[in-house]
C-alpha positions as CSV (number, residue, x, y, z in Angstrom):
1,X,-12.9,22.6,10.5
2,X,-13.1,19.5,8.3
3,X,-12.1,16.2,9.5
4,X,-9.5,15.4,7.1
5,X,-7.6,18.3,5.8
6,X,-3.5,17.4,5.6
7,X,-3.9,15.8,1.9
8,X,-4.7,19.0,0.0
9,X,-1.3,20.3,0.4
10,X,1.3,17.3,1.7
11,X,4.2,16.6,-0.2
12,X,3.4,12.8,-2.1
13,X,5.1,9.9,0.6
14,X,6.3,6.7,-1.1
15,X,6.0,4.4,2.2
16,X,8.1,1.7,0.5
17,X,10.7,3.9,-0.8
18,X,10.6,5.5,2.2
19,X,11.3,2.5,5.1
20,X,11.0,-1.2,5.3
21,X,8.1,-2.7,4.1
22,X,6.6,-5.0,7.2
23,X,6.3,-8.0,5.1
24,X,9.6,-8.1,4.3
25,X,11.4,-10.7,6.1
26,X,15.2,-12.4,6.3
27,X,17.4,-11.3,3.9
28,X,16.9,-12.9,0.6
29,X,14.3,-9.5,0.2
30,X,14.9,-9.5,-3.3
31,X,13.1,-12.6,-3.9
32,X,10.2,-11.5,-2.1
33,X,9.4,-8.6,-4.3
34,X,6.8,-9.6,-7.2
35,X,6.7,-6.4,-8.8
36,X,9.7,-3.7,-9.2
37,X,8.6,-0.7,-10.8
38,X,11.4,2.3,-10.8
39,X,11.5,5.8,-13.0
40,X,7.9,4.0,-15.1
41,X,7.0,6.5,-17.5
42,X,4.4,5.8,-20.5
43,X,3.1,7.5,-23.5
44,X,-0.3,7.4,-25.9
45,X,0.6,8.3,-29.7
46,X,3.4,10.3,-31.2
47,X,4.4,13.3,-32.1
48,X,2.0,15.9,-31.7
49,X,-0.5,14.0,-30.3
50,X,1.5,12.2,-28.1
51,X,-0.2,12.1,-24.1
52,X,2.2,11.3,-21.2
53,X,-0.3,9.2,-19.0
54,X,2.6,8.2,-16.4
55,X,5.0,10.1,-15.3
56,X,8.1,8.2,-12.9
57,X,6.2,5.9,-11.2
58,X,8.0,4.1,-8.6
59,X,6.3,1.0,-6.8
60,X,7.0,-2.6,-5.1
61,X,4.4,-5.6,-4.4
62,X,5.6,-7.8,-2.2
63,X,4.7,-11.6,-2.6
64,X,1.5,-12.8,-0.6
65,X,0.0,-8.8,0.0
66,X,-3.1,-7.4,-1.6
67,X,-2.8,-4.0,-2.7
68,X,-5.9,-1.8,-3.5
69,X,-5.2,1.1,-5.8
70,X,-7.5,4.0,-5.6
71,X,-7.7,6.9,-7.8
72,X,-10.1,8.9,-9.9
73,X,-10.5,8.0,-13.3
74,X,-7.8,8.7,-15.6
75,X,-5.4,8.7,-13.4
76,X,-3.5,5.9,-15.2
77,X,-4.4,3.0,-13.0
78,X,-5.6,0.5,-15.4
79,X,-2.3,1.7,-17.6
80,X,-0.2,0.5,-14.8
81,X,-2.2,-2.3,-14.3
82,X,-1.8,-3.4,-18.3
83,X,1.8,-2.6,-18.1
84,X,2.4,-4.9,-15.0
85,X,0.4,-7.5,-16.8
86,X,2.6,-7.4,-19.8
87,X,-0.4,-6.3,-22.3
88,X,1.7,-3.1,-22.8
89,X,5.2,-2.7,-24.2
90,X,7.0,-0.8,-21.4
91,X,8.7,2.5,-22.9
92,X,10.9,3.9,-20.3
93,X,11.9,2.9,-16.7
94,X,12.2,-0.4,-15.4
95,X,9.7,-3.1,-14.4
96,X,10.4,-6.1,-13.0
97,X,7.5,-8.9,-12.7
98,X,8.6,-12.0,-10.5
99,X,12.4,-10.8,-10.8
100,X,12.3,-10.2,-14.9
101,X,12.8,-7.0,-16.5
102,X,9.7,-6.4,-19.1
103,X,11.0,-3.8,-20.8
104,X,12.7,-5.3,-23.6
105,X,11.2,-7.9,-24.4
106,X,9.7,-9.7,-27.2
107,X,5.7,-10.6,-27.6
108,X,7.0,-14.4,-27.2
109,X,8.5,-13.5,-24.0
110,X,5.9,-11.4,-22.7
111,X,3.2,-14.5,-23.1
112,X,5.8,-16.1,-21.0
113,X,5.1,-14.2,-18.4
114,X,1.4,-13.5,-18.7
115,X,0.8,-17.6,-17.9
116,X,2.0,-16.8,-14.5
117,X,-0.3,-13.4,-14.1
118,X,-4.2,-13.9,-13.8
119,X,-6.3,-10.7,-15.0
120,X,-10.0,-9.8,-14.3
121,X,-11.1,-7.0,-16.0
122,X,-14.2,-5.3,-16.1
123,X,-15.3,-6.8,-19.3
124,X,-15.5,-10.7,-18.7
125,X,-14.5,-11.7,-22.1
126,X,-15.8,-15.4,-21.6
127,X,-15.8,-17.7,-24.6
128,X,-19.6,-17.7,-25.2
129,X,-19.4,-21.3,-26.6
130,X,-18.3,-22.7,-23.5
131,X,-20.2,-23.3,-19.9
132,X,-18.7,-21.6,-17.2
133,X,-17.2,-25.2,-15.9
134,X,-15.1,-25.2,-19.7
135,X,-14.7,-21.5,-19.4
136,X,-12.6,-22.1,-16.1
137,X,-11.1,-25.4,-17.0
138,X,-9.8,-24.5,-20.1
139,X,-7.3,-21.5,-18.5
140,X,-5.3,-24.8,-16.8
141,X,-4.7,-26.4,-19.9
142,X,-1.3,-24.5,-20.7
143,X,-0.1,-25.6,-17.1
144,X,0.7,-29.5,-16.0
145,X,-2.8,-30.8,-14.5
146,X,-4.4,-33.8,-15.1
147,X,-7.6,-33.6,-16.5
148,X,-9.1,-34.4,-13.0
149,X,-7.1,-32.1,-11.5
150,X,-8.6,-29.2,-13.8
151,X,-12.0,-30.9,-13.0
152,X,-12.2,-30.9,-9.1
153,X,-10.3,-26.9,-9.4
154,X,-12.8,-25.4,-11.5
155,X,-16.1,-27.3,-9.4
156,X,-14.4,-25.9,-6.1
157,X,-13.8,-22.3,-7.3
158,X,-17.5,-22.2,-9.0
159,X,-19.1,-23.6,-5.8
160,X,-17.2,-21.1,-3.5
161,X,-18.4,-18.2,-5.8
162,X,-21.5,-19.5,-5.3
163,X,-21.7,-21.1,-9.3
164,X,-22.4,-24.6,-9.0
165,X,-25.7,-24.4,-10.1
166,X,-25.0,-22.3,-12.9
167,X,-21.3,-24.6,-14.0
168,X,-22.8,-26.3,-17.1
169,X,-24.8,-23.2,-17.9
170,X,-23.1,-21.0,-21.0
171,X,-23.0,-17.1,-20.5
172,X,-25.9,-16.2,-22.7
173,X,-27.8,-17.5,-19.7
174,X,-25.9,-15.8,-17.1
175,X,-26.7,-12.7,-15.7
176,X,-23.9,-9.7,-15.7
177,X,-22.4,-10.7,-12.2
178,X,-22.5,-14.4,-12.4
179,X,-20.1,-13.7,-15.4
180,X,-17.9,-11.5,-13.4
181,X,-17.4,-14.3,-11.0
182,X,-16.7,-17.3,-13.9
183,X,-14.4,-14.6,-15.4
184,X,-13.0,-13.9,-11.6
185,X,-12.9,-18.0,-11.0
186,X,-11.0,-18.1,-14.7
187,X,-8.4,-16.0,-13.0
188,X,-7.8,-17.9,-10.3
189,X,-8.0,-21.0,-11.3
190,X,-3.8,-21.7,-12.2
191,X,-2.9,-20.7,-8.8
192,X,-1.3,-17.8,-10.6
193,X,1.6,-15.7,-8.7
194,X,0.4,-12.2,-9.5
195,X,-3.4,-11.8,-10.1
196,X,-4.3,-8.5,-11.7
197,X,-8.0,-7.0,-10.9
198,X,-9.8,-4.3,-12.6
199,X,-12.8,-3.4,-11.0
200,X,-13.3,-7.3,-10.3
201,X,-16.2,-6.3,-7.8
202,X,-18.1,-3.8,-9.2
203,X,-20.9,-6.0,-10.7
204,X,-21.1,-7.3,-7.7
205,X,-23.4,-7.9,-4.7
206,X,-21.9,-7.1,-1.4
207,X,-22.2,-10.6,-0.6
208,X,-20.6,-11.8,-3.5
209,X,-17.7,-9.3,-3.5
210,X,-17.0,-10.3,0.4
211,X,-16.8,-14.1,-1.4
212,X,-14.5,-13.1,-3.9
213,X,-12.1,-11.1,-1.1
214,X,-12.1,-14.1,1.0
215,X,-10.4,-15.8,-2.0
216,X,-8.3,-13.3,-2.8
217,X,-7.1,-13.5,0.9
218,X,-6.8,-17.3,1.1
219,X,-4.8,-17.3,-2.1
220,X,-2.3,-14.6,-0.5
221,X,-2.1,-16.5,2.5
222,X,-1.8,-20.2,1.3
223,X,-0.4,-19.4,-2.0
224,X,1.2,-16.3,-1.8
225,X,0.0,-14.7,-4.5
226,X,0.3,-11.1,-4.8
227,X,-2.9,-9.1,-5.7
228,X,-3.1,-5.9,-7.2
229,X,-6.3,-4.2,-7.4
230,X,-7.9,-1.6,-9.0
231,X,-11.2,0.1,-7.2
232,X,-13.4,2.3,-6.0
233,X,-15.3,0.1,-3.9
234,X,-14.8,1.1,-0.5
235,X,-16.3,-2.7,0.7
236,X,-13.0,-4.4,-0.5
237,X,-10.7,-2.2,1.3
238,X,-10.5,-4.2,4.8
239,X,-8.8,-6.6,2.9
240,X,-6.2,-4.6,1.8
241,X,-2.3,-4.7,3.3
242,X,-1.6,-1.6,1.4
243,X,-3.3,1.2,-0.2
244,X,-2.2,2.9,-2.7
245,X,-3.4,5.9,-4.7
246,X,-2.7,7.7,-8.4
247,X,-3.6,10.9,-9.3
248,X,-2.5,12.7,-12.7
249,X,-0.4,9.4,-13.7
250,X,1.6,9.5,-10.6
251,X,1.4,7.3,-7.2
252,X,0.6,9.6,-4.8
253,X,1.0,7.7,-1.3
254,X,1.6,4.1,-0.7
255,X,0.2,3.3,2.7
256,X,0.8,0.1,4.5
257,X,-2.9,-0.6,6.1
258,X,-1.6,-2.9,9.2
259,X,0.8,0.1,10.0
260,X,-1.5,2.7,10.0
261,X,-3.8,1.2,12.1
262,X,-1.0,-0.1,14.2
263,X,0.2,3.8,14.8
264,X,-3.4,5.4,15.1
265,X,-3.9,3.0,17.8
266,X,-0.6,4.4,19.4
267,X,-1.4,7.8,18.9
268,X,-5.3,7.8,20.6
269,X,-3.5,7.0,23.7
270,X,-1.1,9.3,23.4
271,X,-2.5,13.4,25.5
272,X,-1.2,15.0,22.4
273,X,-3.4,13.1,20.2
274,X,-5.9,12.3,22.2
275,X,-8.5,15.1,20.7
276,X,-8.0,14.6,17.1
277,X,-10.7,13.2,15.4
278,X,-9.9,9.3,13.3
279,X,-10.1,10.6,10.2
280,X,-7.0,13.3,10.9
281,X,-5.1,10.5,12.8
282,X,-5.1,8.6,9.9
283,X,-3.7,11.8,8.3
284,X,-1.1,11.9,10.7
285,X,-0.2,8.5,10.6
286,X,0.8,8.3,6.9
287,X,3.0,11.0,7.6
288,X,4.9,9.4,10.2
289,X,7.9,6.8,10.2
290,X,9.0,4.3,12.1
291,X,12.2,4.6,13.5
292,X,14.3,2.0,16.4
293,X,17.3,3.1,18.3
294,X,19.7,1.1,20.0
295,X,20.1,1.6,23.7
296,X,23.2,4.5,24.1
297,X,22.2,6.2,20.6
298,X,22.2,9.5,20.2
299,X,18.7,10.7,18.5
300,X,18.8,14.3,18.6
301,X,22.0,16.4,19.5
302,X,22.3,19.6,20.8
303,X,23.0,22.7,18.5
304,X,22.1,20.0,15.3
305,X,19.6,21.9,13.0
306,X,15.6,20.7,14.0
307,X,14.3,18.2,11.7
308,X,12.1,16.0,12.8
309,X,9.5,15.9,15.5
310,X,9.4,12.6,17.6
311,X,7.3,10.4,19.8
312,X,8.1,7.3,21.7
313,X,6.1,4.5,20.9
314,X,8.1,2.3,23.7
315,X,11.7,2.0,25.8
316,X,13.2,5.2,27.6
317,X,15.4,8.0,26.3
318,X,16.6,10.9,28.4
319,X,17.1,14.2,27.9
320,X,20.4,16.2,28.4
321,X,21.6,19.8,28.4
322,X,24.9,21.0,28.0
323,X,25.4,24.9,29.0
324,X,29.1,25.1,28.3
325,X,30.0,24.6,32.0
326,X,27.8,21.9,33.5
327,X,26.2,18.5,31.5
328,X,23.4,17.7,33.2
329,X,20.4,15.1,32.6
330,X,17.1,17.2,32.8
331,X,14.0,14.9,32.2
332,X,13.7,11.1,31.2
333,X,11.2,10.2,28.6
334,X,8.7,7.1,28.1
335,X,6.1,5.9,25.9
336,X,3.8,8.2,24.6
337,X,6.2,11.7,25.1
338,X,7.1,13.5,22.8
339,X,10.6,15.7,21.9
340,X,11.7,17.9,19.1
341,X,9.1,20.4,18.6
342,X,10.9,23.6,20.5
343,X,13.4,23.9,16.8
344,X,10.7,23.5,14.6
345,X,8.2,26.0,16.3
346,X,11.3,28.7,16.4
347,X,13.3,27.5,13.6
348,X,16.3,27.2,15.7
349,X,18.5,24.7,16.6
350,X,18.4,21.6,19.4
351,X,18.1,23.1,22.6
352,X,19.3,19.5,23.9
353,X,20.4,16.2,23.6
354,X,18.4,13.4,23.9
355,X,20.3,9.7,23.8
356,X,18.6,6.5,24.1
357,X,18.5,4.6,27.7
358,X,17.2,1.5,26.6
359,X,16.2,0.3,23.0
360,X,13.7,3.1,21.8
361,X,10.9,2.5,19.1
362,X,9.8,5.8,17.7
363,X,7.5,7.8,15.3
364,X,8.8,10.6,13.7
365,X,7.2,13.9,11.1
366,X,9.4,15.5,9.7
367,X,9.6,19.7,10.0
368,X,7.5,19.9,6.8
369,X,4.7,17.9,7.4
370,X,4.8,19.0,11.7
371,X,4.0,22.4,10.4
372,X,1.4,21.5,7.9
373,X,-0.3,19.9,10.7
374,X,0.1,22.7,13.2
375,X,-0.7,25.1,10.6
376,X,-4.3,22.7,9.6
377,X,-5.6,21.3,12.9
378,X,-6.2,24.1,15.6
379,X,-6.7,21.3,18.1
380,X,-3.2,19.8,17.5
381,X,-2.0,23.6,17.9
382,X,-3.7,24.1,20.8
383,X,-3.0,21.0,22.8
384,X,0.8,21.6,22.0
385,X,0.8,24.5,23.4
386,X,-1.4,22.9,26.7
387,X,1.3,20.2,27.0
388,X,4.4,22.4,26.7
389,X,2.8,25.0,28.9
390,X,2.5,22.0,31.8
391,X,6.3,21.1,31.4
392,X,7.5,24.4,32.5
């Protein structure tokens, strides 16, 4: 069978409507969030020939992440991408860039929020008067540098993109990715909280385009910058702290990268697992969701309808079964076993409790997506069955 077969027919998962997003810390969470986007719908033309290209897009960048968005072409990605960017008026939903609601507001407004967004597109757009030096310099002038400030900026971005013997050079003499980076360099150069990226490494070499994630990564890190973007180059996706793909105007899945990795790592070790090629782990992985209990919780309860099929990533639960006459504790449970699965498989309520000992991390699938892989991957079927066959 193929590697990777769970994403022709799983339901779409929203990770961060879904659970906690791990860069979220303390409580002012609100403040953390650079982008808000809820219920997003937009339209091309009226009337008859209006086009729907979005349809209730829901979305949230957190400050300091960079989030690749994937997609095949026409999916509405560089829609969303304009919209965020304020080059579009927003039509219906909310969006909410560093805490203030576009939709709404006036094209005096909108620049207002644009000097804070930096945008590489595909197309440079570089002032073919200017050098690459002016080109750069030029985008500080609306913000409060001195002009030796703008000076020693625009030399240090140009050098690190590998520019500086090229900075007094205008873009008639440039070749095709040298303008990408002055145009990527121009982007950067305020510092700006969101950056916006179309494509930014497609004219690229692949040692220029691991250059220009480097940045993008130092500016997350030391300047928290959030960075959205848009690709199909599979070189800039170790950067990323989320993935997230469209398809037919709609986000799809919203993965956080760290996370995944985090749980396929779990999973390898774990006998049930062990078999399943990377590929279908990574499958599994964005399916499942992290759960804690408290010591004394309970997680399942007997005679509860089956929901959700569990695994313990670490502490110690144990199992109990009630028979009317006699409670009794029947197994206790560590890292790497699983529970849940005997009301799934036969559609019929818990056959036991099972309560927390000690403070219990978890992954969970729910009934849905446990059947869709039972149903897919033979070997996941068939080591079940192995596993559950050695318990009795």
């Amino acid at each position: 069978m193929p590697e990777s077969v769970f994403s022709l027919n799983r339901p779409t998962r929203l990770r961060s409507a879904t659970r906690e997003h791990p860069l979220l810390r303390g409580p002012d969470k609100e403040a953390q969030l650079a982008v808000q986007i809820h219920g997003l719908n937009h339209t091309f033309g009226e009337g008859e020939l209006a086009k729907q290209v979005l349809f209730d897009n829901h979305l949230e960048l957190v400050r300091g992440e960079i989030v690749i968005m994937t997609g095949p072409s026409g999916s509405g990605k560089t829609t969303l991408l304009t919209l965020i960017g304020g080059l579009r008026t927003v039509q219906e939903g909310s969006l909410k860039v560093m805490g203030r609601e576009l939709r709404g507001l006036s094209k005096r407004q909108l620049d207002e929020v644009r000097r804070d967004i930096g945008f590489i597109f595909q197309a440079h757009n570089l002032f073919e008067s200017l050098t690459a030096f002016q080109n750069v310099r030029m985008a500080m002038e609306l913000k409060r540098y001195t002009p030796a400030q703008m000076a020693a900026r625009a030399e240090e971005l140009l050098h690190a993109l590998g520019l500086g013997h090229r900075m007094h050079y205008k873009p008639a003499k440039l070749s095709g990715g040298q303008k990408q980076r002055v145009a990527i360099a121009r982007a950067l150069a305020n510092r700006p909280s969101i950056i916006l990226a179309d494509e930014p490494t497609a004219a690229l070499d692949a040692e220029s385009g691991r250059v220009v994630m480097e940045l993008f990564k130092r500016m997350a890190k030391e300047d928290r910058s959030t960075i959205l973007v848009v690709t199909h180059d599979k070189r800039v996706i170790e950067a990323a702290d989320r993935i997230v793909n469209m398809e037919d105007g709609r986000v799809k899945s919203d993965v956080v990268v760290m996370e995944a990795a985090a749980i396929c790592e779990f999973l390898i070790k774990c006998p049930l697992f062990a078999n399943q090629p990377p590929s279908t782990l990574a499958e599994i992985a964005d399916m499942m969701e992290y759960e804690r209990q408290h010591a004394g919780s309970i997680i399942i309860r007997q005679g509860d309808p089956g929901d959700k099929f569990y695994v313990i990533r670490s502490g110690q639960a144990e199992v109990i079964v009630d028979d009317g006459k006699l409670r009794k504790i029947v197994a206790t449970l560590g890292a790497g076993d699983f529970f849940g699965e005997a009301a799934l498989l036969r559609d019929e309520p818990r056959n036991a409790t099972v309560r927390a000992l000690t403070d219990v991390e978890l992954y969970s699938l729910v009934k849905d997506d446990f059947l869709a892989v039972m149903q897919t991957s033979m070997t996941f079927k068939e080591r079940l069955l192995a596993v559950l066959f050695e318990r009795q």
